[in-house]
ZADO-1210 file (C-alpha; in nm, 4 decimals, padded with zeros to 6 digits):
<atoms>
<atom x="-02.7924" y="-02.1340" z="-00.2778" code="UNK" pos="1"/>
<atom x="-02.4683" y="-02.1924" z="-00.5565" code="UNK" pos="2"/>
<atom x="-02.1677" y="-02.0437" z="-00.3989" code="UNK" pos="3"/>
<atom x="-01.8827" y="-02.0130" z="-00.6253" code="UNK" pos="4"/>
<atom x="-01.5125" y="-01.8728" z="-00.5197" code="UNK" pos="5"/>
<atom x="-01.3601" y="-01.6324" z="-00.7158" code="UNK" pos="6"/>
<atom x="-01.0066" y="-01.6476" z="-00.6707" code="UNK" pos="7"/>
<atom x="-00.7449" y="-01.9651" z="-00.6013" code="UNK" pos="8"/>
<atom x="-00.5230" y="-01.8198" z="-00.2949" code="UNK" pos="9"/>
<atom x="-00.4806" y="-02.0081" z="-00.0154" code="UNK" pos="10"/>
<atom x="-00.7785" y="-01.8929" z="00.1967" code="UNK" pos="11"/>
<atom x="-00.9745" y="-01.8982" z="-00.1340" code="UNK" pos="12"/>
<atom x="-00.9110" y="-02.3002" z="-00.1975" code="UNK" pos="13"/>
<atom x="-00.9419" y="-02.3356" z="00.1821" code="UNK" pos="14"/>
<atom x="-01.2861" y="-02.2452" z="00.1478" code="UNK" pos="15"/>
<atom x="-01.4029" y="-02.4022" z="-00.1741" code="UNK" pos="16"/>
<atom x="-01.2584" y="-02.7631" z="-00.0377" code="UNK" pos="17"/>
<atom x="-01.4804" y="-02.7005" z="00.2884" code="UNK" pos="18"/>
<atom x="-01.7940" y="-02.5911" z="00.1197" code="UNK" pos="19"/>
<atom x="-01.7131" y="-02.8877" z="-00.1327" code="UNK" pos="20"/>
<atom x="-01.7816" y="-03.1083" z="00.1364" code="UNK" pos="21"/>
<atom x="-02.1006" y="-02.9995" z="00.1920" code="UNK" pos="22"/>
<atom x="-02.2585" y="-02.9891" z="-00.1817" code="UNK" pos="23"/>
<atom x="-02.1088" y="-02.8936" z="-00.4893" code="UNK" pos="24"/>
<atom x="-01.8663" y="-02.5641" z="-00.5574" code="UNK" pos="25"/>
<atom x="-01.6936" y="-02.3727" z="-00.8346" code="UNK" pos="26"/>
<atom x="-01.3645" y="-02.2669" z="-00.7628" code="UNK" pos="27"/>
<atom x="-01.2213" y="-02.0145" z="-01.0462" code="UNK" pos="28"/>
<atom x="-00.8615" y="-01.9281" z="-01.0966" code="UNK" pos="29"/>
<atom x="-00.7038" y="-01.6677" z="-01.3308" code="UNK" pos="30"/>
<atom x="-00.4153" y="-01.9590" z="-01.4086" code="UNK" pos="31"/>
<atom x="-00.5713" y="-02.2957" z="-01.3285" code="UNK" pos="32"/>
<atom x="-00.2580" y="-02.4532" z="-01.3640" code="UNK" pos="33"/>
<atom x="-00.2101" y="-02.7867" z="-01.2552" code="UNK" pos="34"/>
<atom x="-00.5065" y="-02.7673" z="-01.0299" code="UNK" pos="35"/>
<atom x="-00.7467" y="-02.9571" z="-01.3125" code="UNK" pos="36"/>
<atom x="-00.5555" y="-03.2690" z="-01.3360" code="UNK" pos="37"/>
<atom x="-00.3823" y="-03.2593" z="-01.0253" code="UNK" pos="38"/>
<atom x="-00.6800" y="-03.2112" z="-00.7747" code="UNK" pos="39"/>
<atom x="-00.5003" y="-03.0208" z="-00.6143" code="UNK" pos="40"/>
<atom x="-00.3370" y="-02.6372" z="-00.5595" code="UNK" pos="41"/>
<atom x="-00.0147" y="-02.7472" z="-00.5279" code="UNK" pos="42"/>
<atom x="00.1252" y="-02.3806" z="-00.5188" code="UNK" pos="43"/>
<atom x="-00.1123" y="-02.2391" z="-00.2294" code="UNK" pos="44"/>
<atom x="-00.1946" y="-02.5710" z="-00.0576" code="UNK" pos="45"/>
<atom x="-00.0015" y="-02.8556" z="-00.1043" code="UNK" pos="46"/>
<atom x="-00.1296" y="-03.1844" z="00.0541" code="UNK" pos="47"/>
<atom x="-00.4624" y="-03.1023" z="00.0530" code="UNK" pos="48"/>
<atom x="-00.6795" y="-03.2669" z="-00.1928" code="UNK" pos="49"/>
<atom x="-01.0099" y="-03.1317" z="-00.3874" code="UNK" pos="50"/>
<atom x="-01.3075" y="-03.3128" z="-00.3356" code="UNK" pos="51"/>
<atom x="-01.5660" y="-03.4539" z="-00.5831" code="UNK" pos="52"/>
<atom x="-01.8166" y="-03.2065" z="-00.6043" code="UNK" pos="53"/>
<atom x="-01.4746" y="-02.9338" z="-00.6270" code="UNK" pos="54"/>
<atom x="-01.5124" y="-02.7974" z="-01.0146" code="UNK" pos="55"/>
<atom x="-01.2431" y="-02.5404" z="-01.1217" code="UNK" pos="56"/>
<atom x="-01.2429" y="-02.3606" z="-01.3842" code="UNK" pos="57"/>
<atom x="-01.0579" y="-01.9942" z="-01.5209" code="UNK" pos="58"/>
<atom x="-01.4205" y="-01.9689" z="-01.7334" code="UNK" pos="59"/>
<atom x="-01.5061" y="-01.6146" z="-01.5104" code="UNK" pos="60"/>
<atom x="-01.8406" y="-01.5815" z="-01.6896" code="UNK" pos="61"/>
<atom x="-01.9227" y="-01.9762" z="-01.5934" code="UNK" pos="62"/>
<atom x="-01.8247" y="-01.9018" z="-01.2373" code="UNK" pos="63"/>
<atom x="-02.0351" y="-01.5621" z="-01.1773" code="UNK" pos="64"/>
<atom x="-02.3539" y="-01.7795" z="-01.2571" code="UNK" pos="65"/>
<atom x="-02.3857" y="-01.8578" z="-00.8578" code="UNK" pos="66"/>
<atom x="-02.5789" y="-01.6932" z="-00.6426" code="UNK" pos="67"/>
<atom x="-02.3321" y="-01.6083" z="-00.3906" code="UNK" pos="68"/>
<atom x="-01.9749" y="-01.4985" z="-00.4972" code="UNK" pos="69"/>
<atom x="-01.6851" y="-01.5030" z="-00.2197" code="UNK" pos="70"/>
<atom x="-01.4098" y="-01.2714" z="-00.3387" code="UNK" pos="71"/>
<atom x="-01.1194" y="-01.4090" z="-00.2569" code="UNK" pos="72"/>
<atom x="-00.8610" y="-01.1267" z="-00.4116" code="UNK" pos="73"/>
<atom x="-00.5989" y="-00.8888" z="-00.2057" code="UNK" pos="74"/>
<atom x="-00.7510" y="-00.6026" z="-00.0787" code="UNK" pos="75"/>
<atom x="-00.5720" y="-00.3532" z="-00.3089" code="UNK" pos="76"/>
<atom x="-00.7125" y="-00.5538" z="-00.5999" code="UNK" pos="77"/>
<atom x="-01.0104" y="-00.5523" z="-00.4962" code="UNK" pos="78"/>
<atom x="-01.1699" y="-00.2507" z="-00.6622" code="UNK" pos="79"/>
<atom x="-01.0027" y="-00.3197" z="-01.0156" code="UNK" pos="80"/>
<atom x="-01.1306" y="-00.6844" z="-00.9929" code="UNK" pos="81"/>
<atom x="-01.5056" y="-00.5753" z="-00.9230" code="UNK" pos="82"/>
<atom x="-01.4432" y="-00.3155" z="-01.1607" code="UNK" pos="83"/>
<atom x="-01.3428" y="-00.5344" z="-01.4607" code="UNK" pos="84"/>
<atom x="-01.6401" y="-00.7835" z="-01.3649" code="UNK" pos="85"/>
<atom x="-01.9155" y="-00.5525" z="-01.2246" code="UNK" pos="86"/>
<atom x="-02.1815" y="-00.6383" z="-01.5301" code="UNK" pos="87"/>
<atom x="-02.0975" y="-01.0303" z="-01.4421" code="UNK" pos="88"/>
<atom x="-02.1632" y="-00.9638" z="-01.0751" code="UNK" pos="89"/>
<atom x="-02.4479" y="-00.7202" z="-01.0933" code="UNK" pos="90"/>
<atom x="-02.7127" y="-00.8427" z="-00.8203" code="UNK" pos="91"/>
<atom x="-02.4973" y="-01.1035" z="-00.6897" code="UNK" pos="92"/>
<atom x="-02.4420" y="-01.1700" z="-00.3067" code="UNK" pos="93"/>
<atom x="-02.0730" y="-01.0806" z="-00.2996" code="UNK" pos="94"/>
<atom x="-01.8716" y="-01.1871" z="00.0334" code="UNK" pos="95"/>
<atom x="-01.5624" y="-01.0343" z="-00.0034" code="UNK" pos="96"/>
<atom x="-01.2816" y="-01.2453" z="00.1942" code="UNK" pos="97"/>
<atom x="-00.9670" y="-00.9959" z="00.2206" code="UNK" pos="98"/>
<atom x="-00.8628" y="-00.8165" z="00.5364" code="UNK" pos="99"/>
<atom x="-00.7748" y="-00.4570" z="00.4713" code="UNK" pos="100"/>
<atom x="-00.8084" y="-00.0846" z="00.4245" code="UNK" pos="101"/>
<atom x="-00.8258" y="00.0122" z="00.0963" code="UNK" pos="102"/>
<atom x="-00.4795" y="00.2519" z="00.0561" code="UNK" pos="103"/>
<atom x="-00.6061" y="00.4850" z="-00.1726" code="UNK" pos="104"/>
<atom x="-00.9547" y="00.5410" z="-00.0359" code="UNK" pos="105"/>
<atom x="-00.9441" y="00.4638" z="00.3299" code="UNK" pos="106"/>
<atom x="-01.2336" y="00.2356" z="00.3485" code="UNK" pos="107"/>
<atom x="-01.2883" y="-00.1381" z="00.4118" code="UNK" pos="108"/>
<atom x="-01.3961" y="-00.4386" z="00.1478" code="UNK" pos="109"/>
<atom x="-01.7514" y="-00.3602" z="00.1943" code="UNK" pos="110"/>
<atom x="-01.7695" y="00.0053" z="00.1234" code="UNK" pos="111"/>
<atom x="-01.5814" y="-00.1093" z="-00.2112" code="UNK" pos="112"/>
<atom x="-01.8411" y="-00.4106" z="-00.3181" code="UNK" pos="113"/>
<atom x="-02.1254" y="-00.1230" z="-00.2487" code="UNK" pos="114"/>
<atom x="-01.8949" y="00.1717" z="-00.4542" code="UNK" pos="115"/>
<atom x="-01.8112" y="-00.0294" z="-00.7522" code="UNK" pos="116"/>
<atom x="-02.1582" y="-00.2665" z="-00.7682" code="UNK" pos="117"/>
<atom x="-02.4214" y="-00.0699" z="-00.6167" code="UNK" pos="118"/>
<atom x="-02.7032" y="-00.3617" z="-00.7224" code="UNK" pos="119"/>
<atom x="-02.5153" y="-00.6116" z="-00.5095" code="UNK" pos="120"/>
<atom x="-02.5518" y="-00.7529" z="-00.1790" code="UNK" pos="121"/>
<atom x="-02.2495" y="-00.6900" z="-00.0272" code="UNK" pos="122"/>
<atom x="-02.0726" y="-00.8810" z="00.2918" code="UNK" pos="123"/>
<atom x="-01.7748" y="-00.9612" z="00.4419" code="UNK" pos="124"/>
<atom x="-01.6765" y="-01.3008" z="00.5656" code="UNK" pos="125"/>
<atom x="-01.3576" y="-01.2399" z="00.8497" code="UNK" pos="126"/>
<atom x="-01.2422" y="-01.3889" z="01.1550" code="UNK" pos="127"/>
<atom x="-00.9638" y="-01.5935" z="01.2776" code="UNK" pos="128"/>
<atom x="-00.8739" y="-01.8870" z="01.0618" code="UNK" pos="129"/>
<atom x="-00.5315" y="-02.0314" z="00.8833" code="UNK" pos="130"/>
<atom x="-00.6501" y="-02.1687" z="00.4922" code="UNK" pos="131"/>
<atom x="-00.4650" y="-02.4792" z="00.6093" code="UNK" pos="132"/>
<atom x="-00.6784" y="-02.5576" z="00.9568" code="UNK" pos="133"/>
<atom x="-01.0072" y="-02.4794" z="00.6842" code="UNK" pos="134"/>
<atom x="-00.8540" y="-02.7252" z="00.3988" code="UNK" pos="135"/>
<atom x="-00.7703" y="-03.0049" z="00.6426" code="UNK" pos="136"/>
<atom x="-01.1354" y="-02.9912" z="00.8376" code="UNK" pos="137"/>
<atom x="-01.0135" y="-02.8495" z="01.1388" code="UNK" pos="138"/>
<atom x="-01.2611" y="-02.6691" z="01.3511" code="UNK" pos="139"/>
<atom x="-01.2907" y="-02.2890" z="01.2954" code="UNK" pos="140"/>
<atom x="-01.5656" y="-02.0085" z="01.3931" code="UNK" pos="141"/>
<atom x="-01.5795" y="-01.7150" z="01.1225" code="UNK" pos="142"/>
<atom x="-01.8062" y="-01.4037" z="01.1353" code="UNK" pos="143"/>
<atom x="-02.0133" y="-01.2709" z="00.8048" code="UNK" pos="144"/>
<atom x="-02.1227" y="-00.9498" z="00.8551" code="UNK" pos="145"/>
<atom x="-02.3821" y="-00.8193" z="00.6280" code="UNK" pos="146"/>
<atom x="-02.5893" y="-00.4942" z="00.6302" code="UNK" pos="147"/>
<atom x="-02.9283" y="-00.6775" z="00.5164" code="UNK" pos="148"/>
<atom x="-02.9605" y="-00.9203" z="00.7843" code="UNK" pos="149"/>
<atom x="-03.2068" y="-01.1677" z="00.6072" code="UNK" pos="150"/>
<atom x="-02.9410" y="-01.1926" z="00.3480" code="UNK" pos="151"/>
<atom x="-02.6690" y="-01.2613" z="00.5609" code="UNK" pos="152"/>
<atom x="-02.9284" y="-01.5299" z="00.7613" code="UNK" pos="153"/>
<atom x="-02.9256" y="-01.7038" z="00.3905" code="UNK" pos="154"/>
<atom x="-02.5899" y="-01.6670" z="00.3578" code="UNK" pos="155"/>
<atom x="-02.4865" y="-01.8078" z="00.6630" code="UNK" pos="156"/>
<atom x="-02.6803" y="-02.0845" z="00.6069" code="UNK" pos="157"/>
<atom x="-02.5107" y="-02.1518" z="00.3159" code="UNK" pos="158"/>
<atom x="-02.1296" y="-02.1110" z="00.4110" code="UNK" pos="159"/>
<atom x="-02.1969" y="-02.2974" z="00.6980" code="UNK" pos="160"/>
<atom x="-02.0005" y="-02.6173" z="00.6682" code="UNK" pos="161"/>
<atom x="-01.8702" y="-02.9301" z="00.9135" code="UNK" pos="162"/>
<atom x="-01.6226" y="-02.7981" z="01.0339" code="UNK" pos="163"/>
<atom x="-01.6615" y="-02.4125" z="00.9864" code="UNK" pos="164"/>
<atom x="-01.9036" y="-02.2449" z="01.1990" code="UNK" pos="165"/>
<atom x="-02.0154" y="-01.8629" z="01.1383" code="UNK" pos="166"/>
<atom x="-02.1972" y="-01.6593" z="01.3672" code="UNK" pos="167"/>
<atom x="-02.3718" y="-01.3320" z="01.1655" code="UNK" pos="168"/>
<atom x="-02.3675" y="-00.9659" z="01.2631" code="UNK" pos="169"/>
<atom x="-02.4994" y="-00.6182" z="01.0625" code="UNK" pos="170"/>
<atom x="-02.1868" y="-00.4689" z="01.2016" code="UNK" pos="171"/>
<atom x="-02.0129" y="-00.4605" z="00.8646" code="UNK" pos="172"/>
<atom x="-01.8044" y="-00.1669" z="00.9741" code="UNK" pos="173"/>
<atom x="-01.6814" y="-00.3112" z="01.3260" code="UNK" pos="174"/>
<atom x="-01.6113" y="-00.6530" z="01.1282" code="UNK" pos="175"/>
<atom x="-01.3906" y="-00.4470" z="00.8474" code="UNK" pos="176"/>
<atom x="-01.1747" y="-00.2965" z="01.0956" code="UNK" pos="177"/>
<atom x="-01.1372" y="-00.5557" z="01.2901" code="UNK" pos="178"/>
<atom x="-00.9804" y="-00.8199" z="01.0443" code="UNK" pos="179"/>
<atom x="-00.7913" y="-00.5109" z="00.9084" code="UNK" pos="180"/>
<atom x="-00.6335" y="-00.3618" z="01.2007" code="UNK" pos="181"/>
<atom x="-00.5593" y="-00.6631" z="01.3811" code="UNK" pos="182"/>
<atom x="-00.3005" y="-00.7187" z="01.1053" code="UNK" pos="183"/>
<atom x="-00.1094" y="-00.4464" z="01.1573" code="UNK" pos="184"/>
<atom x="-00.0989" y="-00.5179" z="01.5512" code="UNK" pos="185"/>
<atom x="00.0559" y="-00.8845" z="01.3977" code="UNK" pos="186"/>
<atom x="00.3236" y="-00.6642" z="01.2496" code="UNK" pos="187"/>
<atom x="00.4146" y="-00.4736" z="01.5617" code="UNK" pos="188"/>
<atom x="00.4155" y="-00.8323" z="01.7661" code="UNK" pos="189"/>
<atom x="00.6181" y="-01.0123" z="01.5028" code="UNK" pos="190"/>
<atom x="00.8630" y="-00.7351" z="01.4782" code="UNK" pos="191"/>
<atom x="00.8738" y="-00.7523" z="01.8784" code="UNK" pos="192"/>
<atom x="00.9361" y="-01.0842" z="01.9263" code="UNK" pos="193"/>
<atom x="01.1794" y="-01.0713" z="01.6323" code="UNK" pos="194"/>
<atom x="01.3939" y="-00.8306" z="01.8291" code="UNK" pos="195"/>
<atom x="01.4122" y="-01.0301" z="02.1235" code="UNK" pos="196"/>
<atom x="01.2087" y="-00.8201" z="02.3184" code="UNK" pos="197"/>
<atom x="00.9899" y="-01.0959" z="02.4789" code="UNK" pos="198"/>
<atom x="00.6538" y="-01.2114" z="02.5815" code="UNK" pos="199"/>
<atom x="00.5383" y="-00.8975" z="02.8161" code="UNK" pos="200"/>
<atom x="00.6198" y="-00.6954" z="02.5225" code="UNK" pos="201"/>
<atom x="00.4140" y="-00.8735" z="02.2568" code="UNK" pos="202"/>
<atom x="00.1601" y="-00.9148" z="02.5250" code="UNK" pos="203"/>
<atom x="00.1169" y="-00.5091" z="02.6050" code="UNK" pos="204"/>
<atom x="00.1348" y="-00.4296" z="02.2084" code="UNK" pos="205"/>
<atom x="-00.1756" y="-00.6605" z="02.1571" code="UNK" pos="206"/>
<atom x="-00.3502" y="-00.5072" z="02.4690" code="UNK" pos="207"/>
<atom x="-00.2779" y="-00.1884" z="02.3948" code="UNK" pos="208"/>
<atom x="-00.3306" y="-00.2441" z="01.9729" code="UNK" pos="209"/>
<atom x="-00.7008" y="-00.3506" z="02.0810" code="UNK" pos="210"/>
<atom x="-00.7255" y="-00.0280" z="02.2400" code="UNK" pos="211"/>
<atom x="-00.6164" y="00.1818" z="01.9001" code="UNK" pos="212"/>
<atom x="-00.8667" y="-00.0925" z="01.7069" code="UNK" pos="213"/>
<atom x="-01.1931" y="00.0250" z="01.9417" code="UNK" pos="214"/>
<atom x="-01.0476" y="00.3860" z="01.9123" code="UNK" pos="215"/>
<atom x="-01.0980" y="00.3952" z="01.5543" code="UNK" pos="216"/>
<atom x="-01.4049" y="00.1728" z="01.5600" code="UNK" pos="217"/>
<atom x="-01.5870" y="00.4404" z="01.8184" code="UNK" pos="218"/>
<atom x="-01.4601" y="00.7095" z="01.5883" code="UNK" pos="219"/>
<atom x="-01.6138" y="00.5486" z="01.2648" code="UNK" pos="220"/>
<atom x="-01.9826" y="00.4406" z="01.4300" code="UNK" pos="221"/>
<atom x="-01.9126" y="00.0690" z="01.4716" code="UNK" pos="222"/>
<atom x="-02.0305" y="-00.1341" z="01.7398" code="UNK" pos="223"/>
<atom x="-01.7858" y="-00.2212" z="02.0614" code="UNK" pos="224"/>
<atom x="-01.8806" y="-00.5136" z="02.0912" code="UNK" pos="225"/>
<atom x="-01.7788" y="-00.6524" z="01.7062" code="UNK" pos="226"/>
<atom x="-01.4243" y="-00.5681" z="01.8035" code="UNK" pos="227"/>
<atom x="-01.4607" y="-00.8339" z="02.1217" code="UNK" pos="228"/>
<atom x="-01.6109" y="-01.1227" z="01.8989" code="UNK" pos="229"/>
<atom x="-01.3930" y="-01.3135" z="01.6462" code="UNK" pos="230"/>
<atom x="-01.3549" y="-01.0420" z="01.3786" code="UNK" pos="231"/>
<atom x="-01.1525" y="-00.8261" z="01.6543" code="UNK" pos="232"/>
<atom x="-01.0097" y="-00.9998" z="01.9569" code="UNK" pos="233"/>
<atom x="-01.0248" y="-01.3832" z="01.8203" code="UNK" pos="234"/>
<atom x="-00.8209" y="-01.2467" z="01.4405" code="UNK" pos="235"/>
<atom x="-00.5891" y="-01.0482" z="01.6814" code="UNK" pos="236"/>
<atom x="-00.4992" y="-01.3361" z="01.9050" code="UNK" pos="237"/>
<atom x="-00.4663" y="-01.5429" z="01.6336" code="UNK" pos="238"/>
<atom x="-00.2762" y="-01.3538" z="01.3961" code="UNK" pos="239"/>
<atom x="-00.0151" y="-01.2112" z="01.7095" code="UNK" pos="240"/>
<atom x="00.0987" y="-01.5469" z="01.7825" code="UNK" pos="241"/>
<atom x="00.1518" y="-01.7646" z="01.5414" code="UNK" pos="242"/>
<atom x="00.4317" y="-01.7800" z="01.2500" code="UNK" pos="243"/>
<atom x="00.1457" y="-01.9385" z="01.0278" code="UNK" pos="244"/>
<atom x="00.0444" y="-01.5624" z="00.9996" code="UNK" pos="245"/>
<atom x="00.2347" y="-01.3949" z="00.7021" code="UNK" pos="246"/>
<atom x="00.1958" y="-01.0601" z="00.9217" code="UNK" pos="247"/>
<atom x="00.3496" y="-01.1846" z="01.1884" code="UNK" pos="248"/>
<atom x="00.6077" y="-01.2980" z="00.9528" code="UNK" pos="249"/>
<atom x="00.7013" y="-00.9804" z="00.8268" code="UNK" pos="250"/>
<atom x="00.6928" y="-00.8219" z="01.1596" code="UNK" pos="251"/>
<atom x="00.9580" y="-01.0842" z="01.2930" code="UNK" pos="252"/>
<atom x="01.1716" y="-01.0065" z="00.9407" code="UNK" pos="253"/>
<atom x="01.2081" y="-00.6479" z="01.0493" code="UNK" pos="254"/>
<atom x="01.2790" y="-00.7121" z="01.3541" code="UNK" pos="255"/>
<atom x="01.5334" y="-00.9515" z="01.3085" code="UNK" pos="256"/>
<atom x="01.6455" y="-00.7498" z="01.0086" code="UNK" pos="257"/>
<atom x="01.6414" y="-00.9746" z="00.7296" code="UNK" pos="258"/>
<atom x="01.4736" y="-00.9923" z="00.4103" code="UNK" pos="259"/>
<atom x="01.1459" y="-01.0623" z="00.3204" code="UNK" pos="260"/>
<atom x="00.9934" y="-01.2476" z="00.0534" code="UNK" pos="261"/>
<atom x="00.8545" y="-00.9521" z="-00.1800" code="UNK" pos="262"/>
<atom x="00.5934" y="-01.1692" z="-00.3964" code="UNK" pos="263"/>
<atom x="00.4224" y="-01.2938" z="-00.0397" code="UNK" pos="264"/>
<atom x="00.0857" y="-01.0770" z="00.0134" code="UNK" pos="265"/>
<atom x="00.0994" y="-00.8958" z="00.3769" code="UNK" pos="266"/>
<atom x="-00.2516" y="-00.7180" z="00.4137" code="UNK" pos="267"/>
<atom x="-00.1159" y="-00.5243" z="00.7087" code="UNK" pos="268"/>
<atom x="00.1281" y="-00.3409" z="00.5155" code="UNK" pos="269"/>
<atom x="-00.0993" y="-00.1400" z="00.3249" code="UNK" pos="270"/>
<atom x="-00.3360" y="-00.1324" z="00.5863" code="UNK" pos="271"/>
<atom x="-00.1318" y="00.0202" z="00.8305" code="UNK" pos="272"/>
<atom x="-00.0157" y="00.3138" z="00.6397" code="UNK" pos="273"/>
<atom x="-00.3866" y="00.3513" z="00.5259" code="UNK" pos="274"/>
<atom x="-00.4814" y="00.3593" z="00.8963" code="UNK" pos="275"/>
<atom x="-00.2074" y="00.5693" z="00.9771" code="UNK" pos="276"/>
<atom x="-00.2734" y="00.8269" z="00.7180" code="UNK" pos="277"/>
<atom x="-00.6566" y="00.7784" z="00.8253" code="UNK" pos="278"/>
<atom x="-00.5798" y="00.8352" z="01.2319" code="UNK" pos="279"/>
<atom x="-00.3581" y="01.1753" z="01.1430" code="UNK" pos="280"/>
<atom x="-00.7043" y="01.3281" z="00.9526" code="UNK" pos="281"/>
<atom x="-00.9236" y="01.2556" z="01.2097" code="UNK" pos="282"/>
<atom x="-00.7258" y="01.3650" z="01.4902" code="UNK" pos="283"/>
<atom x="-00.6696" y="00.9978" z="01.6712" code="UNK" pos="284"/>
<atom x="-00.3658" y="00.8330" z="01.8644" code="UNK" pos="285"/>
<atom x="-00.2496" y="00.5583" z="01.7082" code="UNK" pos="286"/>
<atom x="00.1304" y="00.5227" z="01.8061" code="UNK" pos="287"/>
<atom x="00.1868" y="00.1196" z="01.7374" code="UNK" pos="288"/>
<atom x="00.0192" y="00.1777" z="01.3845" code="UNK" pos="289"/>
<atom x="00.2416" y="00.5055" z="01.3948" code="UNK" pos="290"/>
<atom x="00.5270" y="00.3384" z="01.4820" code="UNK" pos="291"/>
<atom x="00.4767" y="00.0569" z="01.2484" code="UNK" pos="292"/>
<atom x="00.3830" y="00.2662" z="00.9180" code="UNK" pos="293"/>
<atom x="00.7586" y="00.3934" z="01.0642" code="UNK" pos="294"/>
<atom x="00.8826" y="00.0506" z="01.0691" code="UNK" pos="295"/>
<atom x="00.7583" y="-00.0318" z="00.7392" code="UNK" pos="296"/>
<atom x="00.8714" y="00.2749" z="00.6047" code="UNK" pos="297"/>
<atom x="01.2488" y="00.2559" z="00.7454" code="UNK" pos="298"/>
<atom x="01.1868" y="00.5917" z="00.8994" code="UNK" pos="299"/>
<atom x="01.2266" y="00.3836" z="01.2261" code="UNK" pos="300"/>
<atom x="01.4021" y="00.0509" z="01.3285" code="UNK" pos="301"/>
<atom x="01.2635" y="-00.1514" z="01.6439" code="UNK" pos="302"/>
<atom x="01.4285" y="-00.0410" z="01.9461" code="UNK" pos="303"/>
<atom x="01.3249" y="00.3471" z="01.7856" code="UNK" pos="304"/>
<atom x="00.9945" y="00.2353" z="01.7388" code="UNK" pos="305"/>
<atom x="00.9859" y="00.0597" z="02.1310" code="UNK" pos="306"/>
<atom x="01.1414" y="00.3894" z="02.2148" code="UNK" pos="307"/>
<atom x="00.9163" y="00.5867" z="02.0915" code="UNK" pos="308"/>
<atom x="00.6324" y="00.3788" z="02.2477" code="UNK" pos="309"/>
<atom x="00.7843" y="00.3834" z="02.6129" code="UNK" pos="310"/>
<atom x="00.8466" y="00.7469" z="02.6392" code="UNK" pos="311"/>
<atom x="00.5128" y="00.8668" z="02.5429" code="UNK" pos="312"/>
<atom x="00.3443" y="01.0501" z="02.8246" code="UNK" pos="313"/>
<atom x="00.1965" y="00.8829" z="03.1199" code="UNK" pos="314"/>
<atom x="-00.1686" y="00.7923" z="03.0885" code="UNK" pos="315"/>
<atom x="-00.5062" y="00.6042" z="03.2544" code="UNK" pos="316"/>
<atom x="-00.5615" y="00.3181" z="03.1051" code="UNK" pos="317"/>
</atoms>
C-alpha cells in the first residue's frame, strides 16, 4: 500500500526516512524549506540524510493520493488539520502519530480522526521511540492500534520496516492513553530529578503514575493489558528517563527553575491539564497529574507538589 507522511517534525521525517528504506514515500511539509535540495531536514533532524525513494513535497493534494496517511501534527492541531483537509482524506487509512488528550474535548487522536472524517479508517501508531534512534536505523518496537483489525493487519504490514517492528492491537483506547499519560508522568520525573530529589523519587512517581494511567484506562473501558505493552509501560520508561524526551525536559526546567524554550512542542502539557480536568468529572485520584497541572500552572512549585504527594493519606497499594 502508498504510505505518505503528512507533516515534517521530527518523528514525522523519522518515519518517512525508515519507510523510505523499504520502498518509496512522500513526505509533505507546510514549508519544505531546504529539505528539497538539501536531502535533508536540517531544522528537525540534522545529520540524517533522505534516501532515494524519499520525495517531499508541500503539494497537500499530491500527498493525500496514498492509501495510508500518518498524521504527523501536535495533538492540539490535530482537529483543525483534519478539518481543513477532510474532503482530501475522505476514506483514507489515517494513522495519526501524536501523543495526547485533546484539551478542549477530552478525547484521544483516534476519537478525533473518527469525529472529523467519519469515512476514514482511523489508527494510531504509539509506543516508545526517539525520531533520531528511527532516522539513524536503530532498532525500535511501536504499537498500531486500530479498531478494524484486518485493516490494521494491512497496515502493519506496511509500516513495518528494518529496523522498526510493530506489534497490532484493537485496543485503540488503552493505546491513546497510554502514549498520552505517560507524558505527563515524564513531567513529574523530570521536574523530580530537576529538584534534586533523586532516583527513589523518580522511581515511585513512575510506579505510582502507572497506577493513575490503568486507573483511568479501567474507568474509560480499555484493556489492562495495553497499558503493560509498549504503548503504556515501554513509552513511560522511555520517556521518564531520558533528556532526549522534551517532557522530561520541561519537567527538569521546573524543577530546576529555569526557563523553557516556548516554541518547543511538550504534548504532556496540554495533556495533563486535559487529564486533570477529565479525572475531577469522573470522580478519580490522580494526585501526580494533580500536582503537575499545579506545577504547570505555578499554583505549586516542587517541594509543594512532593509535599502534597507525601502527606496524602496512608493507603494499600
Amino acid at each position: 500500500m502508498t504510505v505518505s507522511v503528512l507533516g515534517a517534525g521530527a518523528f514525522g521525517t523519522a518515519l518517512a526516512i525508515s519507510l523510505a528504506r523499504k520502498g518509496p514515500v512522500t513526505l509533505w511539509a507546510r514549508d519544505l524549506g531546504t529539505m528539497a535540495s538539501d536531502r535533508e531536514n536540517t531544522l528537525r533532524l540534522k545529520g540524517c540524510g533522505f534516501p532515494d525513494a524519499l520525495r517531499v513535497t508541500d503539494d497537500i493534494d499530491d500527498a493525500c493520493l496514498a492509501e495510508i496517511l500518518l498524521i504527523a501534527v501536535p495533538m492540539q492541531k490535530l482537529r483543525g488539520f483534519l478539518s481543513d483537509n477532510s474532503v482530501r482524506m475522505a476514506a483514507k487509512r489515517l494513522v495519526a502519530c501524536c501523543k495526547g488528550i485533546e484539551l478542549s474535548t477530552g478525547v484521544g487522536p483516534v476519537n478525533v480522526v473518527e469525529d472529523t472524517i467519519p469515512s476514514a479508517t482511523a489508527a494510531i501508531l504509539t509506543g516508545p521511540s526517539f525520531a533520531a534512534d528511527i532516522a539513524r536505523g536503530l532498532p525500535t518496537a511501536l504499537t498500531l492500534a486500530c479498531a478494524d483489525d484486518a485493516a490494521g493487519a494491512e497496515m502493519q504490514q506496511s509500516l513495518t520496516t528494518a529496523n522498526v517492528r510493530i506489534y497490532r492491537t484493537t485496543d485503540t483506547i488503552g493505546a491513546e492513553l497510554g502514549g498520552a499519560l505517560k507524558n505527563v508522568i515524564a513531567i513529574a520525573c523530570g521536574a523530580a530529578i530537576g529538584a534534586g530529589l533523586g532516583e527513589s523519587a523518580r522511581a515511585a512517581l513512575m510506579t505510582r503514575g502507572f497506577a493513575e494511567m490503568q486507573r483511568l484506562a479501567a474507568h474509560l473501558k480499555a484493556d489492562p493489558a495495553t497499558l503493560s505493552g509498549l504503548s503504556g509501560f515501554g513509552d513511560l520508561t522511555l520517556t521518564c528517563t531520558s533528556k532526549q524526551s522534551r517532557n522530561y525536559r520541561l519537567g527538569l526546567s521546573l524543577g530546576k527553575n529555569i526557563p523553557f524554550d516556548p516554541t518547543t512542542t511538550v504534548e504532556g502539557a496540554a495533556t495533563a491539564h486535559a487529564v486533570h480536568a477529565l479525572a475531577e468529572k469522573s470522580g478519580l485520584d490522580m494526585p501526580i497529574t494533580a500536582a503537575v497541572a499545579g506545577l504547570l500552572d505555578n499554583r505549586l512549585n516542587v517541594q509543594e507538589a512532593m509535599k502534597s504527594l507525601l502527606t496524602r493519606p496512608l493507603k494499600e497499594e
